[in-house]
VOPAGU-2260 file (C-alpha; in pm, 1 decimal, decimal comma):
REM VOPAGU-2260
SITE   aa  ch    i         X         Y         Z
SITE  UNK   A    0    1391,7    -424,1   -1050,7
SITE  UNK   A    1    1317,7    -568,3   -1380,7
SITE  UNK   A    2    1530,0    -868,7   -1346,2
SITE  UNK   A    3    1308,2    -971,5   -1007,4
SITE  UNK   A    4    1057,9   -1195,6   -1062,5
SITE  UNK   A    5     743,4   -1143,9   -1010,9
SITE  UNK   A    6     710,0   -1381,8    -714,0
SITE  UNK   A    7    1046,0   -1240,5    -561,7
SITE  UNK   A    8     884,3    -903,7    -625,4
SITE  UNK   A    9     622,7    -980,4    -367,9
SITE  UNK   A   10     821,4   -1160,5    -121,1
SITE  UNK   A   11    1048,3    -857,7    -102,6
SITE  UNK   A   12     767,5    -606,7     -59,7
SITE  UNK   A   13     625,9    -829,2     251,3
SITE  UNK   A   14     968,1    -898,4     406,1
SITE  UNK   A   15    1020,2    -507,9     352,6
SITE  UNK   A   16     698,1    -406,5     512,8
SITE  UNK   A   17     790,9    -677,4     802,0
SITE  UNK   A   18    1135,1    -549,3     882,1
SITE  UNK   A   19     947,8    -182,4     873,6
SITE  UNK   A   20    1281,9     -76,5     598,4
SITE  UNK   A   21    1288,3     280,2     510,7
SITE  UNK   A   22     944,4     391,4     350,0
SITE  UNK   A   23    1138,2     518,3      16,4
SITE  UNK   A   24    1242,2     185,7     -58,7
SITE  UNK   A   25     884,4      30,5      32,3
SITE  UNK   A   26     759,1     253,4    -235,1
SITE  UNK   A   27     952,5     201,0    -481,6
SITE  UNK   A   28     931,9    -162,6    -459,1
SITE  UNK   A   29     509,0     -90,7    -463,7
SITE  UNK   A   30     560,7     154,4    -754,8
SITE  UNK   A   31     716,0    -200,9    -959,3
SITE  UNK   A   32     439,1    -375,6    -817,9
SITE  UNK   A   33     171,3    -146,9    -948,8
SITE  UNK   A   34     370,3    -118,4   -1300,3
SITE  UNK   A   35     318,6    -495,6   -1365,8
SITE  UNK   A   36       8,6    -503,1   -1190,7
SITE  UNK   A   37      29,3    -704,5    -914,8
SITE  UNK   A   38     -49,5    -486,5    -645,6
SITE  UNK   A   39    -339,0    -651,7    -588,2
SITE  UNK   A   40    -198,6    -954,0    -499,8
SITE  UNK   A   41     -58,8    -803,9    -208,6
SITE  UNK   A   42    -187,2    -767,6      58,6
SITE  UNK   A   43    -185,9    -394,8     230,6
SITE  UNK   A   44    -117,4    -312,0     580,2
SITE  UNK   A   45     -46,9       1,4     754,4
């Protein structure tokens, strides 16, 4: 995960949360997200 940008980061959790991929993975691309602080450039959904 480190080797994602930050950008591609984001785009991944969106496309993820679009294609409705297994919630495990969701999370653990959010966990990165929160790590370096960029969850809040997300936006949620449930």
């Amino acid at each position: 995960m480190e080797q994602l940008s930050d950008e591609l980061l984001i785009e991944t959790y969106r496309k993820a949360l679009d294609l409705n991929l297994n919630q495990d993975f969701i999370d653990l691309i959010y966990k990165e997200l929160y790590k370096r602080s960029l969850h809040d450039r997300v936006k949620l959904t449930s």
